[in-house]
Structures are given as structure tokens and as C-alpha cells.
N, C-alpha and C positions, 0 to 999 in steps of 0.2 A: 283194661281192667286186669290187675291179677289176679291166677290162677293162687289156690292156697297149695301147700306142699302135697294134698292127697289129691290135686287136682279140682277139686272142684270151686266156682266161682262165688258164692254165698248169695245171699237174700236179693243183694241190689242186680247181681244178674239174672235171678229169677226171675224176679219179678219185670225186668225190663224184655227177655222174652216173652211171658207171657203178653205185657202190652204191644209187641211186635206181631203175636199170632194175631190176636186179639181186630190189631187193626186189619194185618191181610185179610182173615175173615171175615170183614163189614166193608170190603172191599170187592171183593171175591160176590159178594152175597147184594152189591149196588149193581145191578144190570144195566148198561146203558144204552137206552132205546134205540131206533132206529126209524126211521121213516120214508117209504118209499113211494115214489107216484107209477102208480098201477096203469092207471089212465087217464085221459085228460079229452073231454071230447068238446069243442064250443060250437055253440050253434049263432049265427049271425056273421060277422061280418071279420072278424079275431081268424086267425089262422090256425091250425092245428100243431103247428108246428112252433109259432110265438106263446101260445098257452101253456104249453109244456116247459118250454124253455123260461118261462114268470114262472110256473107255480116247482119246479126244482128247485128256485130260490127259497122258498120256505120250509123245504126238506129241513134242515138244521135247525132252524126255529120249532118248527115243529115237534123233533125229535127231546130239543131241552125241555117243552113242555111239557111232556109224557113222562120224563122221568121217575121212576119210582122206582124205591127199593124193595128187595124182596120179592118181584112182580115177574113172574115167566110166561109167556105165551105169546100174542098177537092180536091186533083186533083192525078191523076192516072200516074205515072212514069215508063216508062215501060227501061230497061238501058241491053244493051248489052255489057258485061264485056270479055276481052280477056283476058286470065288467062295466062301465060309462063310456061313453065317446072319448073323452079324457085319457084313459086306460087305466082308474083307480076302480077297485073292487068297490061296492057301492052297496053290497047285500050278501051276508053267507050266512047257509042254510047248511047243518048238517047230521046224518044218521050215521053211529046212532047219537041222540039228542043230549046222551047221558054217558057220562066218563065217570071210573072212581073217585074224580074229587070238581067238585064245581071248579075249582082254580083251576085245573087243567082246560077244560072246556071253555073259558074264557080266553086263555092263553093262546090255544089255537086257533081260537076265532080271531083274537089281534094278530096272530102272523099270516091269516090267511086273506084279512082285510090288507093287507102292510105290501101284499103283494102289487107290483107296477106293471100293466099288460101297457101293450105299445097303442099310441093313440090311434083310435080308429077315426076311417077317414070319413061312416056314416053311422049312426044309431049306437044300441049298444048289444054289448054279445052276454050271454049267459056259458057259462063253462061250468059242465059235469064233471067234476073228477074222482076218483077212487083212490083212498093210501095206501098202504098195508103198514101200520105200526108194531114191532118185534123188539118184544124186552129179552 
């Protein structure tokens, strides 16, 4: 773009800064979640160490779910998973019961069903675990 002879650029570069700040700013202002497994504890027959290593996987699913703009802080997920002899999640339960938006709480609930624990060789195990979600 030219500059005019006193320097300045006119209306079309005005204005195209402004939609430059414009977008940084709704940029700046979309936080993007985070999702961390705090703890993972199963009780039955699942090992401690295979539980954690299935529900990391759903860290990033997790974390897209939660997105929301404008939103700072963190909130504490605590989800009781039913694991099958299979190794498919079979039942999730979690506090607290209510997120800012129903679509969110569903979301999570499909990534945290979507999780694969390794087939067990008797019964089925139940696994407590803890998030920590940070916008």
C-alpha cells in the first residue's frame, strides 16, 4: 500500500488495522483449555499403571470439550469410569454433574466413554479418577 506524500496511509489502511487488532484481540481473549489427570486409582483387577496410561488419552479430547471463550480459572472433575472385562468403559459417572453448557458435559462424557483400558483377564474394574481443567 502507498504511503501518501504527508505519510499517511488513508481509510483502506485504517481500517485494515483495526480488523488486525480486532482479530488479535478475540484471539488473545479464546483461552485454550487444558486438561490434566490428577489421579487415577482402579479398584479390581485394571492395573494402576494401564489406567492412567487409557485415561491420558483422553486429555485432548477432553480439553477441546471444555473450550470456551472468555473463561479463566479451573474446575476439578472427579468421573467414575466402569471398565468391562473387554476393556471398554461401560458407565461414567461424574462430579461435578453440571458444566457451563450441557454440550460440554456430554462431550466429555463421549471422550471419557471412547477411552480403551487393556482386556482384563477376570471381572470388571471400576476407575476413580480426578482432572484438573484450566482455561
Amino acid at each position: 500500500m502507498r504511503s501518501r506524500p504527508d505519510g499517511r496511509r488513508g481509510a483502506a489502511a485504517f481500517v485494515l488495522a483495526c480488523l488486525s487488532f480486532a482479530s488479535a484481540t478475540a484471539v488473545a481473549q479464546h483461552r485454550v483449555a487444558e486438561a490434566l489427570l490428577t489421579s487415577a486409582t482402579p479398584t479390581g483387577p485394571l492395573p494402576a499403571s494401564a489406567a492412567e496410561a487409557a485415561l491420558r488419552t483422553a486429555l485432548h479430547p477432553i480439553a477441546v470439550c471444555v473450550q470456551a471463550p472468555f473463561r479463566v480459572g479451573s474446575m476439578e472433575l472427579h468421573a467414575t469410569l466402569v471398565v468391562g472385562a473387554a476393556g471398554r468403559v461401560t458407565s461414567v459417572t461424574m462430579q461435578p454433574a453440571t458444566f457451563p453448557r450441557d454440550s460440554m458435559r456430554r462431550c466429555v462424557s463421549r471422550a471419557l466413554r471412547s477411552v480403551r483400558f487393556p482386556a482384563l483377564a477376570s471381572g470388571a474394574s471400576t476407575v476413580e479418577a480426578v482432572f484438573e481443567i484450566n482455561w
